[in-house]
N, C-alpha and C positions, 0 to 999 in steps of 0.2 A: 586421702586420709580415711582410716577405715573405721566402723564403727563404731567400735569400742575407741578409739583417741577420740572421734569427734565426740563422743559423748561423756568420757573425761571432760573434756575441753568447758563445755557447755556446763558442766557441774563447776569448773573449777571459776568461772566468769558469770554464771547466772547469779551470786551474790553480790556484785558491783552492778548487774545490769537491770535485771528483775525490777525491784523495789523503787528505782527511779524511769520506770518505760512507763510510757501512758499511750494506748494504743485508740481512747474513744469508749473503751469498755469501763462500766460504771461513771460513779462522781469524782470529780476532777476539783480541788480546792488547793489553790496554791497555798495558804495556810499551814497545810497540814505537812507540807516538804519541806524539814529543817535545812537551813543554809551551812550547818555546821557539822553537818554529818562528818564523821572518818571512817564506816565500816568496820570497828574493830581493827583498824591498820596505826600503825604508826610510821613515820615518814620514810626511814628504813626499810619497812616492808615493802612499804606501797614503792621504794624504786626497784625493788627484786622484779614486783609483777609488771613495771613497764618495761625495765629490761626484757624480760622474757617476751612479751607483747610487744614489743617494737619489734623483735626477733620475727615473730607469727607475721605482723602486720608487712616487713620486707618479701618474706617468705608468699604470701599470697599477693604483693602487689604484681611479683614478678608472674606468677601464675593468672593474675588479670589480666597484663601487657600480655603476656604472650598468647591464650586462647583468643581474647579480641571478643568475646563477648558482651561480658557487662559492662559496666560502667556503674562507680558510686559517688553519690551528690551527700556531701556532708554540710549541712547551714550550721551554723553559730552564729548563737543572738544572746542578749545581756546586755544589760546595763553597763555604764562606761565603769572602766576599773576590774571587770568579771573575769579578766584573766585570759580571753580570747583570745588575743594574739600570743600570748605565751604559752596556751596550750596548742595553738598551734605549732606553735616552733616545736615545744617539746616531744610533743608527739610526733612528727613529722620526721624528726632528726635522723638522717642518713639513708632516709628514701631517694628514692633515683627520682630527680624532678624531671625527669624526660616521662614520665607517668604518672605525673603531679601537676594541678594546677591549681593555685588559689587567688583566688578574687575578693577586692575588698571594695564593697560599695560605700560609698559617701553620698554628700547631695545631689542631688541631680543636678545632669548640665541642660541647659535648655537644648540639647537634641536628644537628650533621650526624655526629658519632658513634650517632646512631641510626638514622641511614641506611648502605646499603654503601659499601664505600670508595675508589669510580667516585662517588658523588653529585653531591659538592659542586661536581667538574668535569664532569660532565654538564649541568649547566643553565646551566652559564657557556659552553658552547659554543658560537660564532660563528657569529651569520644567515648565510643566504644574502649577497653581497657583501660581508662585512665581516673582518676580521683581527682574529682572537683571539691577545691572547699570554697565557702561563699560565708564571707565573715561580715555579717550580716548578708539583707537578701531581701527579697521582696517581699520578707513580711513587714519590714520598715515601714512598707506603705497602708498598712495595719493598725501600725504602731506609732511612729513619730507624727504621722500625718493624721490619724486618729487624736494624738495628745495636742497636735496642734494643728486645729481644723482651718486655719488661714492657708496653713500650702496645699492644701485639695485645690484649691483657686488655680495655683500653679500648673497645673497637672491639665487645665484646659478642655475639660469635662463640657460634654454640654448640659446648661443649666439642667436641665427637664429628667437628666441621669443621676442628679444629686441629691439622691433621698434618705431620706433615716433610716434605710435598707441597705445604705451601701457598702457597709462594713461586713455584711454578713455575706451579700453579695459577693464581694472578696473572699472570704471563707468558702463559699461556694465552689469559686475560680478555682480557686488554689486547692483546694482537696482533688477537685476534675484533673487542672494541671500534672502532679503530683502521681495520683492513680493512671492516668496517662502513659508519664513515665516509667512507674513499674512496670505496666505493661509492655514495655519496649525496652527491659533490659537495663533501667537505670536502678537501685538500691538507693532508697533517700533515708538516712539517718538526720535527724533534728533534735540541737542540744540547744537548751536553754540555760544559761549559766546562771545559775538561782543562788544571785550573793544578798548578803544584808546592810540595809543602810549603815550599820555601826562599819563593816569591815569594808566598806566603800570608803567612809569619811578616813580611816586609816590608812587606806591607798593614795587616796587623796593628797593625806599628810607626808607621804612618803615621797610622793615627787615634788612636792615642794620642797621637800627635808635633801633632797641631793638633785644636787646640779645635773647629774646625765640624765634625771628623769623628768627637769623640768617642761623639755618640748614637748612631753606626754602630756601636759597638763593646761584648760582651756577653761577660761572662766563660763564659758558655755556648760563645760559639765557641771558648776558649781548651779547655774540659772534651771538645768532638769533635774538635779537632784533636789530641786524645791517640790518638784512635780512626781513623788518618788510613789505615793498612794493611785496617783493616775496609773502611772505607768506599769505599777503591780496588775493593777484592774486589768487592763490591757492585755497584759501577759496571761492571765488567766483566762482570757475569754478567749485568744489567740490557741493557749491548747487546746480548751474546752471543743473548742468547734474544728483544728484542724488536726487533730490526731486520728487516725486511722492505722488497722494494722500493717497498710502496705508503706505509709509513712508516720510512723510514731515518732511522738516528741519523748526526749527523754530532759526529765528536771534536774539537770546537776548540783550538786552540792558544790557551791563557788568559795567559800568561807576559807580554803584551806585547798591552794593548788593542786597541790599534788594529787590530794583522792577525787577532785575533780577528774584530774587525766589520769588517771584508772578508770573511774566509773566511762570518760567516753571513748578511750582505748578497750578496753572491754567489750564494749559497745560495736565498736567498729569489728574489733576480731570475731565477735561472735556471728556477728551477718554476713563474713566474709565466709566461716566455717561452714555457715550455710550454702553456697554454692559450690560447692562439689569442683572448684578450683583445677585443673590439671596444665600441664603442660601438653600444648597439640601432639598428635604421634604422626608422623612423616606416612605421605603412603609410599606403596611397593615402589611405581616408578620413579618416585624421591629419592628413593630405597637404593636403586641398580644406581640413579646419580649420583649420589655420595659415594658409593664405592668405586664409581670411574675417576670420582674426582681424587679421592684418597688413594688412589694406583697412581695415576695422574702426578698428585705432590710426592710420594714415595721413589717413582723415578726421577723427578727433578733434584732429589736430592744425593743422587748415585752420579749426579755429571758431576 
């Protein structure tokens, strides 16, 4: 891509992407990032730019797979109801999953409670070439285990490690973690799906309201949507402290699907746009073999 497209590109995406990236630079107040944004789009619009962006996003996966360079680590986190498994799906749609992998973390099992609490997402981490996504991730242990300081217990810590530091500690980790990985060729994009208690309770109502969306629904979510002011805190302090520019969180606007998956399709294309993508070029003696092998099928097909 040369540099007037890529700079098109980046003009035509840095309105979805810009305004919701928090890289660490200045104050950070989740306050201040409405749940109900739409960008000036209307629902129409917004499926013109994921067509065209799902377009972009196949178009460089295959340029991923086939150089074998990078590798990008995409997390999603939110509240239950946030729309994450559905922007996954949407977005994803008609990707070659032989260069796709997604992970979906739940509770821990008591063996990966015997390990630290990086593990279970450390070995799920995405080859060279391929896109990992991690719906949710080991910021959960930030977060749920933060909101409910009983299961630190679980996690088998020795006492003398479990200080009023430890959270931060963790922020620590994981920023080290993370800058790590860029450094060795992984791209980490982090979307927070920033929906509102009103447009939760409405989800809510909606798998109760129809029968295929009941097994969605678990009175557990009803028991942490009590705990919705923790859980904000939480989330705040998790950007505050873990954004950096080599892994920026970006705050979605969750209120309304769709410009959800724009803002992190967007997202995604624009840091793909960023590595200079190609297709390997064969060398010379690759070169002379191709052309023996295509003499090679040319007279097999004269017998």
């Amino acid at each position: 891509m040369n540099n007037k497209s890529s700079q098109s590109l980046d003009d035509q995406l840095k309105p979805f992407v810009a305004p919701f990236r928090y890289d660490g630079s200045g104050k950070f107040h989740l306050k201040s990032h409405k749940t109900n944004e739409k960008g000036g789009l209307d629902k129409d619009k917004a499926e013109e730019i994921l067509d065209a962006n799902r377009e972009r996003l196949n178009d460089f996966q295959e340029k991923l797979y086939a150089q074998d360079r990078w590798s990008l680590l995409l997390i999603f986190q939110g509240m239950d109801a946030s729309g994450k498994d559905s922007a996954i799906k949407s977005i994803f749609e008609g990707i070659n999953p032989q260069g796709c992998d997604v992970h979906s973390f739940k509770q821990p099992t008591s063996h990966e409670l015997d390990h630290d609490f990086m593990w279970r997402s450390t070995i799920a981490l995405p080859e060279r070439g391929r896109i990992g996504i991690f719906n949710r991730s080991y910021y959960e242990e930030c977060l749920v285990t933060r909101v409910h300081p009983e299961l630190l217990d679980k996690q088998k810590l020795p006492p003398r490690l479990v200080t009023k530091n430890i959270w931060h500690e963790r922020f620590e980790d994981i920023s080290a973690f993370e800058r790590y990985l860029a450094r060795n060729g992984t791209v980490v994009l982090k979307f927070f799906l920033n929906l509102s208690k009103e447009e939760q309770r409405e989800r809510f109502l909606e798998r109760l309201d129809e029968p295929a969306k009941n097994w969605k629904f678990s009175m557990g979510d009803i028991t942490e949507r009590a705990l919705w002011p923790r859980y904000m805190a939480v989330y705040q302090d998790i950007v505050r402290h873990t954004s950096t520019p080599l892994a920026p969180w970006h705050v979605v606007p969750a209120d309304h699907k769709w410009f959800a998956r724009v803002v992190i399709l967007s997202a995604i294309i624009a840091a793909l746009d960023k590595l200079d993508l190609k297709f390997p070029r064969a060398d010379k003696a690759s070169l002379q073999e191709f052309k023996q092998v295509r003499k090679a099928l040319l007279e097999e097909g004269k017998d």
